[in-house]
C-alpha positions, 0 to 999 in steps of 0.5 A: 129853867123858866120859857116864855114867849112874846110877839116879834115886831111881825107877831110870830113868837120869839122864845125866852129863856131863863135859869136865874134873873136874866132873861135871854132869846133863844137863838131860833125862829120857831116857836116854843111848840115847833121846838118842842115838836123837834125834841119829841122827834128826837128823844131830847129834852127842852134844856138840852134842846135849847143849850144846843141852840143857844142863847143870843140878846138879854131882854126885859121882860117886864117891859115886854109886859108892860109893852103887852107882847107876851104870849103864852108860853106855848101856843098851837098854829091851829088853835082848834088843837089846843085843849083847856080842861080841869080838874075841880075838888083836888086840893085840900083847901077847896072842898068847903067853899065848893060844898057852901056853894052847893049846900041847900037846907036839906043837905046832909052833905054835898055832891062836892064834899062827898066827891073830895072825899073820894079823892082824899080815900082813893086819889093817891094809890101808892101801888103805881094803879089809877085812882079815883076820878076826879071832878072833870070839865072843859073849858075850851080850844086854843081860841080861848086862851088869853095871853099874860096881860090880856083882857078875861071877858066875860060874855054879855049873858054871864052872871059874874067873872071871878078868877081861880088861881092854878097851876097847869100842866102843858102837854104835846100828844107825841106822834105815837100818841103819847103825851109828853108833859112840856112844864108847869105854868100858872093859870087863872081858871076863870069861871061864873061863880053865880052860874054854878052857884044857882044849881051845880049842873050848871057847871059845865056853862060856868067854865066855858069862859077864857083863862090865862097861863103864864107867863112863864113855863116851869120845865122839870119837876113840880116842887111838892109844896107851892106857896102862891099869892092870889089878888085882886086890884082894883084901881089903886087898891088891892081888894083881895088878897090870900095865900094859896098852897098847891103841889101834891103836899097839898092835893087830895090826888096825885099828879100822875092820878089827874093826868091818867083820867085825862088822857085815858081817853084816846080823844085826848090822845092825838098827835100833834094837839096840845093840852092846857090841864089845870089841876084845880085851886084852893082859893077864890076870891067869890068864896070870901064874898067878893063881887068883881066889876069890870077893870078889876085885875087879877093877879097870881103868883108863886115863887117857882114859876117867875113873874106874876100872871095879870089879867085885866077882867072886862065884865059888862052885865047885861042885866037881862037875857041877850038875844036868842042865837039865830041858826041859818039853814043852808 
């Protein structure tokens, strides 16, 4: 089953659902995350949940799309409880553009290689045990999450805005603080490429920038083998255009592996707050040397997850470091 969400005439949520071509409300008033809440409190599913409720009108979601009035598929009322992170060097197409990035003459072999090569030693254990750590970062709270079809800005002292084609896996902290995986949705990690090129402990500053899900929530099961399409429009033409492959067939960590680094932290575990963990990607456009401009879209799609996830990239160099950030004393 396929969940979305777009925005009523008064903006609050109206959930759609789906199990084929046919879209339909969700016979409720609350939200996505409101009713997820509910399920947890009663040990019942999302499908069960929503078959109790029922379904009332067929939409069209293209149109909605197109109109600019859906959402993300699950949002928090206090976007302060809404986490974005990730996970970088997880799949087995990623390493060797990541290391090219970070090569210097001297390399023998990079900080990235030697890292996924840890992941591909010790990043699926079959005993049931946790693995090997992977590469972690932050993006950001709910502020920073971009609805299907919104703008991806890049802040004015940023050095470049390309896309990172994903998949994410959508938690809720049930309220004794264990997390309950919603779904999987599509992502578009946006990140500073030029940033993290130019030393890799700039990493951490090149992922502070937005990202995108949707737009619509894949509940159940992760197929083990996706195939997806990553492009990137500009104008009239398509200027990048490249397969991708994720899953665990295609990973260098299992699933259950990325999850347990990320919420082994009880600061990642409290009640109430949800999750957005992106589990890395295996192409970018950077990596094959395109350099995106402002109005750029993006594009990302697979099979399994419904319609495709666009952003529109809203870039304006600045060419020269921006004013210093001025602090008031109280």
């Amino acid at each position: 089953m396929l969940l979305s969400q777009y925005a009523r005439d008064d903006g609050t949520p109206q959930i759609v659902a789906r199990d084929g071509t046919e879209a339909y409300e969700v016979r409720t008033d609350h939200s996505l995350y409101a009713v997820a809440l509910e399920c947890v409190r009663n040990g019942q599913s999302l499908r069960d949940r929503i078959a109790t409720i029922g379904l009332g009108d067929a939409v069209d979601l293209d149109a909605l799309y197109a109109a600019g009035r859906l959402l993300p598929p699950v949002t928090h009322p206090d976007p302060a409880h809404l986490h974005l992170t990730g996970t970088g060097l997880t799949h087995l197409g990623s390493a060797s553009a990541r290391a090219d990035m970070h090569k210097t003459a001297t390399d023998d072999e990079t900080d990235s290689m030697k890292m996924f090569r840890m992941g591909i030693d010790g990043g699926k254990p079959a005993n049931g045990d946790a693995g090997v750590q992977p590469e972690w970062f932050y993006k950001g709270n709910g502020a920073a999450l971009v609805a299907p079809g919104g703008a991806l800005a890049s802040p004015d002292f940023a050095e470049d805005g390309g896309e990172e084609p994903e998949i994410a896996g959508l938690y809720l902290i049930a309220p004794d603080g264990t997390p309950v995986r919603l779904g999987w949705a599509l992502a578009n990690e946006f990140s500073d490429h030029v940033m993290e090129r130019r030393n890799y402990l700039y990493l951490a500053h090149s992922k502070l920038r937005p990202a995108a899900i949707g737009p619509e929530l894949l509940t159940g099961a992760l197929p083990d083998h996706v195939e997806g399409i990553s492009r990137v429009r500009r104008g009239n033409e398509v200027i990048f255009e490249k397969p991708f492959l994720s899953g665990e067939a295609n990973m260098s960590h299992s699933i259950a592996n990325l999850e347990h680094h990320h919420f082994k932290y009880p600061l990642f575990r409290q009640p109430g707050d949800l999750h957005v963990h992106m589990f890395g990607t295996a192409t970018l456009s950077f990596a094959d040397g395109v350099q995106t401009r402002d109005g750029d879209i993006f594009e990302i799609e697979a099979m399994p997850f419904g319609l495709p996830l666009r952003n529109t990239l809203a870039f304006t160099p600045l060419g020269r470091p921006g004013p210093r950030t001025e602090i008031r004393t109280l």
